[in-house]
N, C-alpha and C positions, 0 to 999 in steps of 0.2 A: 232909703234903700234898706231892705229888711236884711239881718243877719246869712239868711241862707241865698239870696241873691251874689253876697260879698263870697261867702264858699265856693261858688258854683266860678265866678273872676278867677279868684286864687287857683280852683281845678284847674281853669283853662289857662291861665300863666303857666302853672307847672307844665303842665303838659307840654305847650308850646317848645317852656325849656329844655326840655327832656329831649324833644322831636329836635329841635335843633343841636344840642350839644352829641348828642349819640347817633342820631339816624339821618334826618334831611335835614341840607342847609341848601338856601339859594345865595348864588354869587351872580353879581353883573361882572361880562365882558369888558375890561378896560383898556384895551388896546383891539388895534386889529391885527394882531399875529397868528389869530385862526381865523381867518375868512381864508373861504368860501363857507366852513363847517360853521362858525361862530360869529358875527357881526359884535361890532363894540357896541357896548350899548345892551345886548342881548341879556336876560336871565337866564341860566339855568337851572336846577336842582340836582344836587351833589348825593349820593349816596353814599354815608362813612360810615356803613358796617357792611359792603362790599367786599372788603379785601380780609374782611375777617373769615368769611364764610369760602371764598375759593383764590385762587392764582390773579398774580396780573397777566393780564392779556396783553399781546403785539395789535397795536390800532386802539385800544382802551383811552379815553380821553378824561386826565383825572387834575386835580388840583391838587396843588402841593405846595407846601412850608419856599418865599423865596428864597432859592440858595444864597450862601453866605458871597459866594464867587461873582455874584450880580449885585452890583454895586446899585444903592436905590436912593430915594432922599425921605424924607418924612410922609410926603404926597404922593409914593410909590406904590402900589398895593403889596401887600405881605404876602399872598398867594399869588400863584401863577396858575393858569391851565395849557397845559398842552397835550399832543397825544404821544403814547408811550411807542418808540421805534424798536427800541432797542433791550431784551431782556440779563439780567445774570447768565455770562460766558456767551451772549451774543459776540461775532466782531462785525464792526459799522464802518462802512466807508461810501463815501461816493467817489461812482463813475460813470463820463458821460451825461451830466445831470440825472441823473438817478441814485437811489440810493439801494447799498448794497448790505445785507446782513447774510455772514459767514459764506461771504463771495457766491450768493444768488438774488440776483435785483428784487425789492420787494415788491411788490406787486402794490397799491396806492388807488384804490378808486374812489377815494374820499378826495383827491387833488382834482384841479381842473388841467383837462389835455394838454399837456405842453409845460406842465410844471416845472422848471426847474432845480433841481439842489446840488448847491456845492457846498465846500467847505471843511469834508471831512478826506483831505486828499488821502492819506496813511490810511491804514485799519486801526480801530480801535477799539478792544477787549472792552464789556462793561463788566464791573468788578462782581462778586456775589454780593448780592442785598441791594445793590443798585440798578437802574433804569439809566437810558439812554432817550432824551424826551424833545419832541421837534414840534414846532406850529407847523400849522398848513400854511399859510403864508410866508413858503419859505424864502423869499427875500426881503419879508420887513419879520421878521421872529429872533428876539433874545433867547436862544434854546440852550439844549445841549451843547451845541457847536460854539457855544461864547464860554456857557457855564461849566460846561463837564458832565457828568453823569451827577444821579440825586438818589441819596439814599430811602429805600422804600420807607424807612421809618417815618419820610418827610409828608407823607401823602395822605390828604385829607380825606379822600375821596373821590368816586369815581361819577363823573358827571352822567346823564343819564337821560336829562329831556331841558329841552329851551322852553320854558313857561313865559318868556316876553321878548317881544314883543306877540301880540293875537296871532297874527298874520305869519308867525315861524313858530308858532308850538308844532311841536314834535319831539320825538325820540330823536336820541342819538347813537 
């Protein structure tokens, strides 16, 4: 192997690193607490200079640091992904399986008909700097409603396309 073929590795190592530590990273699905949106098993591709550049969005499906409050074991994944419900000075509650932000039901066409959500009987403030964060599968989902709200610092990134399986690429 000549000396400028080993340069040309090392470029593309670097690079790689780069691309993944600052810009795109893919995460597999490990659970199914976003199906219908996410299959276990699914890749997607993370974009973490997103939230550098604008706001979180209500509906935004991002990944983020497990909270300390979600108790895991060694074989737990460190990230989570869900989608974001709930903004700083939102109040979240449900009623009637539906879910309520500052007592107007949110509207959800990413759920399948007939969704149900409970759980959050009271209202509840989300603090400044934090999110309020739910799976679509809101009866098998470790979310918000177990964990508490998650501070924006925790967030790796905002997911953006399922690259796997063939057969589900697409935008998210």
């Amino acid at each position: 192997v000549s000396e400028a073929s080993n340069g040309y590795a090392d470029g593309a190592i670097l690079v790689a690193f780069i691309v993944k530590t600052f810009l795109v990273q893919a995460f597999q699905i490990p659970s199914p607490s976003m199906v219908p949106t996410l299959m276990e098993g699914d890749r997607v591709l993370v974009n973490k200079l997103s939230y550098d550049l604008h706001d979180v969005n209500r509906g935004d499906v991002i990944v983020f640091d497990r909270p300390k409050a979600l108790q895991g074991g060694p074989n737990d994944p460190k990230d989570l992904i869900k989608r974001v419900i709930g903004l700083p000075g939102d109040t979240v509650q449900t009623k009637g399986g539906k879910v309520y932000i500052n007592d107007r039901e949110l509207k959800e066409p990413y759920l399948p008909d007939g969704t149900v959500t409970n759980g959050i009987d009271e209202p509840i403030t989300v603090p400044k700097g934090e999110l309020w964060m739910m799976g679509d599968n809101r009866g098998n989902s470790s979310d918000s409603r177990v964990f508490g709200t998650i501070p924006q610092s925790s967030i790796v990134g905002r997911a953006f396309m399922v690259m796997w399986p063939l057969n589900r690429i697409g935008s998210l």
